[in-house]
BAKOL-197860 format. One record per atom (N, C-alpha, C): residue number from 1; atom name; residue in one letter; x, y, z. Coordinates in pm, whole numbers. Each point is the difference from the previous one (the first is absolute). Example, Ala and Ser with C-alpha at 12.3 -4.5 7.8 and 13.67 -1.06 7.14 Angstrom:
2
(1,"N","A",(1319,-569,780))
(1,"CA","A",(-89,119,0))
(1,"C","A",(90,120,0))
(2,"N","S",(-35,105,-72))
(2,"CA","S",(82,119,6))
(2,"C","S",(-77,109,73))
END
This chain:
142
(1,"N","X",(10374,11324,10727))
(1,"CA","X",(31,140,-21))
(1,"C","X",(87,11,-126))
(2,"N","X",(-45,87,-97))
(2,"CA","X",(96,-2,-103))
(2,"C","X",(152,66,17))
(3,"N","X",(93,-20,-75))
(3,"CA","X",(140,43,-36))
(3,"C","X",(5,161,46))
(4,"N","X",(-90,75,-90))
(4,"CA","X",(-21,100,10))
(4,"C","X",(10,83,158))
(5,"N","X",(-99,-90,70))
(5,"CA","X",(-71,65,118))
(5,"C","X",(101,-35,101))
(6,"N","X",(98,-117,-13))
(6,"CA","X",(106,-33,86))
(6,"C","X",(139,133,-77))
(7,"N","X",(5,11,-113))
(7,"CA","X",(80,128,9))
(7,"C","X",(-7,122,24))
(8,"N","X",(-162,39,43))
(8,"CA","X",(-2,110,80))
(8,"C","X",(10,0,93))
(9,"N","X",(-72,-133,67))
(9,"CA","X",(76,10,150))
(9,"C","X",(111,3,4))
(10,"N","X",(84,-51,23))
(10,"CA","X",(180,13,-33))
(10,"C","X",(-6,135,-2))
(11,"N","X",(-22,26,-120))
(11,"CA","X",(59,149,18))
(11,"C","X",(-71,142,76))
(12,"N","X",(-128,-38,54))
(12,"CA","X",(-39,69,106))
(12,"C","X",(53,-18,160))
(13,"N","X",(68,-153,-14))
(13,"CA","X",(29,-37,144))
(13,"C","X",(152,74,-16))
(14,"N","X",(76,49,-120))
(14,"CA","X",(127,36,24))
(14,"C","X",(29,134,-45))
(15,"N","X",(-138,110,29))
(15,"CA","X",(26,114,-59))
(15,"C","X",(100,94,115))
(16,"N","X",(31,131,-78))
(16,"CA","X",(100,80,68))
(16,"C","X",(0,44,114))
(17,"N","X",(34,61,80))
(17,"CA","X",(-90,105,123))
(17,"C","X",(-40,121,-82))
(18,"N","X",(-150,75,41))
(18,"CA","X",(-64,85,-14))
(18,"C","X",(-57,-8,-194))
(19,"N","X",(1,-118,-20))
(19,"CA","X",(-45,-12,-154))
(19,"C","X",(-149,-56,1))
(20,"N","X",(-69,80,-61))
(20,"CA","X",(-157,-10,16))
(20,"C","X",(-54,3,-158))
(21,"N","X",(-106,-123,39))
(21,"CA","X",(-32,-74,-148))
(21,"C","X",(-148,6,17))
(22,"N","X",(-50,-4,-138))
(22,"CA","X",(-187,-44,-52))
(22,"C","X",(1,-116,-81))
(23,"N","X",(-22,-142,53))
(23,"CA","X",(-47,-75,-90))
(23,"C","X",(-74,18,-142))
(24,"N","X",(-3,-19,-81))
(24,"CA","X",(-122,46,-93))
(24,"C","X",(-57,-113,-101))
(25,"N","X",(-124,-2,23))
(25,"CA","X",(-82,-118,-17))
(25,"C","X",(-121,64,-144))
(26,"N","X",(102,16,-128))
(26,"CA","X",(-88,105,-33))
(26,"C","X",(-74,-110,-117))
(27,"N","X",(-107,14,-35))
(27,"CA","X",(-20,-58,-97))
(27,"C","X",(-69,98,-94))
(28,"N","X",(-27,112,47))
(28,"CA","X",(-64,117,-115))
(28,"C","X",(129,78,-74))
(29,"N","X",(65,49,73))
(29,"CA","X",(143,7,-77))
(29,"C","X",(99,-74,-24))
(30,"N","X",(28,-64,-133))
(30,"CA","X",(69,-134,-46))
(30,"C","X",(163,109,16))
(31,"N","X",(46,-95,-15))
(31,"CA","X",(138,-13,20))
(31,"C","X",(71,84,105))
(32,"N","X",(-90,57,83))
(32,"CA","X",(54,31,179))
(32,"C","X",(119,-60,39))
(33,"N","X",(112,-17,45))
(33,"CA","X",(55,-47,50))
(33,"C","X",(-27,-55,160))
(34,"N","X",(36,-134,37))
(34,"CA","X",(-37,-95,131))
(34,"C","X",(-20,107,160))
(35,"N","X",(133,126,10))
(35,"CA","X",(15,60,118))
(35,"C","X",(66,96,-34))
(36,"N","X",(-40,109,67))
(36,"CA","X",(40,161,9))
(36,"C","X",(86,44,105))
(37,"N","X",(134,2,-27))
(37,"CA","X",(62,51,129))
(37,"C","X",(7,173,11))
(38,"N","X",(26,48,198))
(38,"CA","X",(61,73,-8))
(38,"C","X",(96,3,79))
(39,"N","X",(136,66,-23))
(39,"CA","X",(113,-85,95))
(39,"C","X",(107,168,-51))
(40,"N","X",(54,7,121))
(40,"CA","X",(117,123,-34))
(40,"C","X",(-65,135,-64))
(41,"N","X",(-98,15,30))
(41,"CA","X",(-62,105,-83))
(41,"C","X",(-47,24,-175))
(42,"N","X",(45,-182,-20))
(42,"CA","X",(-53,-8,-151))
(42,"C","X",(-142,-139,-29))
(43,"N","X",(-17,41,-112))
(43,"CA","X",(-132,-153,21))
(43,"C","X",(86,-63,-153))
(44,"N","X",(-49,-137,3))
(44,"CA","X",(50,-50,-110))
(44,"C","X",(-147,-122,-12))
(45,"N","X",(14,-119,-61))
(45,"CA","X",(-106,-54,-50))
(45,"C","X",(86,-181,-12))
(46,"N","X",(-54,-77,11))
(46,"CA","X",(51,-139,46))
(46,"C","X",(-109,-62,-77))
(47,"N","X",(25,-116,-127))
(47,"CA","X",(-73,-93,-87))
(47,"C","X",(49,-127,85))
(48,"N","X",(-50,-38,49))
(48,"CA","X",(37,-158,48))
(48,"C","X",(-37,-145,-95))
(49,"N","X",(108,-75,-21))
(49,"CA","X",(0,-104,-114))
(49,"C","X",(18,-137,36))
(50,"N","X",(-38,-91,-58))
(50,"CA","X",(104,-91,66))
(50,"C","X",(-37,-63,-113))
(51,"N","X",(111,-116,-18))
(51,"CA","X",(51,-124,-144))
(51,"C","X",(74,-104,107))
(52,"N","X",(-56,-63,-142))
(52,"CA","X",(69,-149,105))
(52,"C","X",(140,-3,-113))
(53,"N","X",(-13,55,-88))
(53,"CA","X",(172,-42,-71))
(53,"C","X",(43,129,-10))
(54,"N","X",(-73,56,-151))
(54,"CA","X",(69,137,-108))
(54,"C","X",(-93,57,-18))
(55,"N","X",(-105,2,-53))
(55,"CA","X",(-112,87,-89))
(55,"C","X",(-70,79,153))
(56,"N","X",(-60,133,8))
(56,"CA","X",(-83,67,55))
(56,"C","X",(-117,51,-80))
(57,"N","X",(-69,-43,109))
(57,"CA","X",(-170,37,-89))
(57,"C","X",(-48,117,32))
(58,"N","X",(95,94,-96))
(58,"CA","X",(-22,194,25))
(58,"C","X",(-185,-26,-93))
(59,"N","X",(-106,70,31))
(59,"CA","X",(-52,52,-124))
(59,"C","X",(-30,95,-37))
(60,"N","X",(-13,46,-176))
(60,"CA","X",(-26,102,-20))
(60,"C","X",(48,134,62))
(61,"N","X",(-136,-1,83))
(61,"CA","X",(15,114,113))
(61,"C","X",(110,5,61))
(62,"N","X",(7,-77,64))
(62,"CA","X",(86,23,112))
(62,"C","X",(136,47,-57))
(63,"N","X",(4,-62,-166))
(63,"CA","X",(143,59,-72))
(63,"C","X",(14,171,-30))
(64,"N","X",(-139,19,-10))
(64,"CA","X",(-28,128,-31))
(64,"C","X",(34,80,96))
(65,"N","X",(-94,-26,125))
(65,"CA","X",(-5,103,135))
(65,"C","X",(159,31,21))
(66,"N","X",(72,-135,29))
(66,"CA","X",(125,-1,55))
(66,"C","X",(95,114,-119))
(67,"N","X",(28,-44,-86))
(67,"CA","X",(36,76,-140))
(67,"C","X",(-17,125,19))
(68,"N","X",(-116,73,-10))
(68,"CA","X",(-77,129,-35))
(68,"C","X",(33,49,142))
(69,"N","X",(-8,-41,130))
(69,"CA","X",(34,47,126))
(69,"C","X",(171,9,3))
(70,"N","X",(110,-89,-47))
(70,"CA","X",(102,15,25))
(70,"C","X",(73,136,-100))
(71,"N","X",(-29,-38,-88))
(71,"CA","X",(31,88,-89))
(71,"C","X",(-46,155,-2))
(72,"N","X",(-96,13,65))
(72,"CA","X",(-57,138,72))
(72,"C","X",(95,31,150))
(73,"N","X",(108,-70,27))
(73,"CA","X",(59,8,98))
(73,"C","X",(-52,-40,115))
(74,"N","X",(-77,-71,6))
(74,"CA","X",(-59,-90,94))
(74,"C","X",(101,-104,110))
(75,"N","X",(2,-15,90))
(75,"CA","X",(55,-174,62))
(75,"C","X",(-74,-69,-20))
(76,"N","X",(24,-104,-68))
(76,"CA","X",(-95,-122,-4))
(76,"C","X",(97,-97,-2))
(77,"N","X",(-44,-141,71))
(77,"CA","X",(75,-120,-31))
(77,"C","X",(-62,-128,-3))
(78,"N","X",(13,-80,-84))
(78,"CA","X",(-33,-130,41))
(78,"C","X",(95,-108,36))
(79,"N","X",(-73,-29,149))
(79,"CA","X",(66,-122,39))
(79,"C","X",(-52,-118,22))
(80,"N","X",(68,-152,-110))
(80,"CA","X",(61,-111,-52))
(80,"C","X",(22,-82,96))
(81,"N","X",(-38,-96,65))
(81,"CA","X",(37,-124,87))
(81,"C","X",(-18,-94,-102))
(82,"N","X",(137,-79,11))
(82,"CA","X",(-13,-103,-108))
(82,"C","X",(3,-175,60))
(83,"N","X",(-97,-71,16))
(83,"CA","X",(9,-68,77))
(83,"C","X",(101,-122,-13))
(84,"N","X",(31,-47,-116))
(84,"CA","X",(85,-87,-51))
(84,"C","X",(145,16,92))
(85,"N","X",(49,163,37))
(85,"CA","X",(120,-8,74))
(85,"C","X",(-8,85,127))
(86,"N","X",(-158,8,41))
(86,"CA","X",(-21,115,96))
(86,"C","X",(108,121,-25))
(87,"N","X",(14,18,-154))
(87,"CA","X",(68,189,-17))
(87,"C","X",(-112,46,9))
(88,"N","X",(36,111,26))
(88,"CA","X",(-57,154,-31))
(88,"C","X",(0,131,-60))
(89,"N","X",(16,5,-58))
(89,"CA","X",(3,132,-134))
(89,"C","X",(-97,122,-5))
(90,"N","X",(93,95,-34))
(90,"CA","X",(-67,130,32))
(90,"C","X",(-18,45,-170))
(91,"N","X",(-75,68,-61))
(91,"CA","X",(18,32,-109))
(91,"C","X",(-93,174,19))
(92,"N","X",(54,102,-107))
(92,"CA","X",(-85,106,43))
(92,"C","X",(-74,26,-85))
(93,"N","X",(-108,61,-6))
(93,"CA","X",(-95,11,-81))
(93,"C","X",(15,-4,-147))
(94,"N","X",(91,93,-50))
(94,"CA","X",(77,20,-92))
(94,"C","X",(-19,-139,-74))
(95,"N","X",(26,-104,43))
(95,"CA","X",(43,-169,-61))
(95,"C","X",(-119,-82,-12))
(96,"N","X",(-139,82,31))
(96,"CA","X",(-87,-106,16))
(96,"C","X",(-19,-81,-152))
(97,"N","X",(-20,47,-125))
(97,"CA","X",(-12,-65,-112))
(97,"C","X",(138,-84,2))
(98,"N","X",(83,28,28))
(98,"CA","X",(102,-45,-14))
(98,"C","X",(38,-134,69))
(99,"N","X",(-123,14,99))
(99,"CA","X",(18,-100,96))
(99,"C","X",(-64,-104,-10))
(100,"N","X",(-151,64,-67))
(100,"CA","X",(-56,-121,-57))
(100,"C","X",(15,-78,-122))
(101,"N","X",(69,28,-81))
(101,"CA","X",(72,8,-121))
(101,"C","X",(98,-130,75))
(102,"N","X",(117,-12,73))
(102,"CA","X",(118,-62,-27))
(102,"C","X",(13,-47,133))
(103,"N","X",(-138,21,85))
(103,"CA","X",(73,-72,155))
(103,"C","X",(85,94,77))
(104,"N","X",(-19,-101,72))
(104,"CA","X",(104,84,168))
(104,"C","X",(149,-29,-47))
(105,"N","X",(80,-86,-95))
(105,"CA","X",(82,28,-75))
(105,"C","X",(59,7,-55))
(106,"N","X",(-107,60,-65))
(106,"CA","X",(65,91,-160))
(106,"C","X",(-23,137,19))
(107,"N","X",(-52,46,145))
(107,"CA","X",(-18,158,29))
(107,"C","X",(88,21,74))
(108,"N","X",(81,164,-27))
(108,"CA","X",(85,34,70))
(108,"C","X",(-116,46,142))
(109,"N","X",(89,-19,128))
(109,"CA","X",(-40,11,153))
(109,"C","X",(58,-62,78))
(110,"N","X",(-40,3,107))
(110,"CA","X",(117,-17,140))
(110,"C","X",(-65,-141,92))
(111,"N","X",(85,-37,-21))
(111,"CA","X",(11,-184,93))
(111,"C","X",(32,95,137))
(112,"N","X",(-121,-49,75))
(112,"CA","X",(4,40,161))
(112,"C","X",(68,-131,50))
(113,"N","X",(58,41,114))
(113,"CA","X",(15,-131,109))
(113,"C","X",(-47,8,81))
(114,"N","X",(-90,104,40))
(114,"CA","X",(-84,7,130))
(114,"C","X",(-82,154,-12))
(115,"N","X",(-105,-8,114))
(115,"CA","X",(-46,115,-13))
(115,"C","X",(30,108,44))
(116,"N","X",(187,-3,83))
(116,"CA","X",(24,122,50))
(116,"C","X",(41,51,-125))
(117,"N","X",(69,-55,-72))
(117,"CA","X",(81,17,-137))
(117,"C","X",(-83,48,-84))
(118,"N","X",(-101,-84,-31))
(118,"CA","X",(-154,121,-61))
(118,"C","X",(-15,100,81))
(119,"N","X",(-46,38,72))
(119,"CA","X",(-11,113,62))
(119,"C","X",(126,117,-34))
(120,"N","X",(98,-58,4))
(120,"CA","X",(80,154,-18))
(120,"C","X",(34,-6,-156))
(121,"N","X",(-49,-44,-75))
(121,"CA","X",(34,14,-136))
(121,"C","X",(-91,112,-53))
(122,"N","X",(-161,-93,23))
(122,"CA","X",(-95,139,33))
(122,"C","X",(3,96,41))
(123,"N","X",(80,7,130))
(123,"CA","X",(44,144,80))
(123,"C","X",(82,81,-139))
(124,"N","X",(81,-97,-21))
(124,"CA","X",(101,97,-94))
(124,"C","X",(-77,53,-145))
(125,"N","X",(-92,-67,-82))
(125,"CA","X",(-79,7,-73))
(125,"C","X",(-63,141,37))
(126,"N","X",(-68,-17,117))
(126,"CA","X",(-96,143,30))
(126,"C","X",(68,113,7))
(127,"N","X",(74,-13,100))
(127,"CA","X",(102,121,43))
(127,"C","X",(74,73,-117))
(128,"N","X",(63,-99,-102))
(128,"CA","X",(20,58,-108))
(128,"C","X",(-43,-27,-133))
(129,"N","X",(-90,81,-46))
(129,"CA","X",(-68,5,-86))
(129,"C","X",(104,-5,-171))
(130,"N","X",(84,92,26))
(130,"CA","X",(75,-7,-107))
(130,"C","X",(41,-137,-89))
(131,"N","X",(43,-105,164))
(131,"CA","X",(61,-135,11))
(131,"C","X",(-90,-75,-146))
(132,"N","X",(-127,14,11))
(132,"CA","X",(-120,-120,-73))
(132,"C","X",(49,14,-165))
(133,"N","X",(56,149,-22))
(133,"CA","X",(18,25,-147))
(133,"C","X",(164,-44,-38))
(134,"N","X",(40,6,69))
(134,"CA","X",(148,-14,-23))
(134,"C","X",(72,-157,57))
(135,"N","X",(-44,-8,87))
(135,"CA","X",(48,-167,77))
(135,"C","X",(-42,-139,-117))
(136,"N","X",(84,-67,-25))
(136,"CA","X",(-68,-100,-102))
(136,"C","X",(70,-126,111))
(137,"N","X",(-131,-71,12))
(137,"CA","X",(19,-166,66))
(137,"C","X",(32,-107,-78))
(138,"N","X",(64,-115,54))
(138,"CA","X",(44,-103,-58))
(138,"C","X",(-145,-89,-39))
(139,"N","X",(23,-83,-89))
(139,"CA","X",(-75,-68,-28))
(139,"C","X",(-21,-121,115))
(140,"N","X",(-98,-26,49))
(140,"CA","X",(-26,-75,114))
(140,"C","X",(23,-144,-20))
(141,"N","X",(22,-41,-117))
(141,"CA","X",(14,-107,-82))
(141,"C","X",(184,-43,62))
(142,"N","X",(74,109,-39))
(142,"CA","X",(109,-47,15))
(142,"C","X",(115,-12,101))
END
């Protein structure tokens, strides 16, 4: 089973109460993001990644979709399992060139320690919208 398919499980086996998701298996629309949530009365969008060190293999698309969707005020995020230290990193759409560019870190985003801790970061992400333009994260690097 690939990396990938073991970090969706994970994170399907540790979703919220009442948070309801669509896999998406798209191959006619490139750069889709992995899963569609809806949770608290908002939907957001989940890129699932995984590296065994630094580099993420965003492409193209997927830099685009994520980009062009966040910046339209979108939720979008991609999340980073890095296998070298079993971290986990959240990055939001906003960072995808950025991400493929310099690694998990050299991009500013958030070192999870677990998935309750993801979960309410996201919570806080959705709930306040304002937060995505104004909140600046540490570099995950340091």
């Amino acid at each position: 089973m690939s990396n990938e398919k073991n970090l969706w499980r994970l994170l399907k086996n540790n979703l919220p109460k009442d948070c309801i998701f669509s896999r998406i298996e798209s191959r006619t629309t490139k750069g889709v993001p992995d899963v569609h949530f809806l949770w608290e009365k908002c939907s957001f969008w989940i890129e699932l990644k995984t590296t065994k060190h630094n580099a993420v293999n965003l492409s193209p698309f997927q830099i685009s979709w994520n980009t062009t969707y966040w910046k339209n005020g979108g939720h979008c995020f991609i999340l980073v399992k890095r296998s070298k230290d079993n971290g986990l990193f959240l990055f939001e759409g906003g960072q995808a060139s950025n991400l493929r560019e310099f690694g998990v870190s050299g991009t500013s985003g958030f070192r999870v320690s677990g998935f309750r801790e993801l979960w309410n970061y996201i919570h806080k992400q959705i709930k306040n919208p304002t937060i995505k333009r104004k909140e600046k994260n540490k570099m995950v690097g340091q």
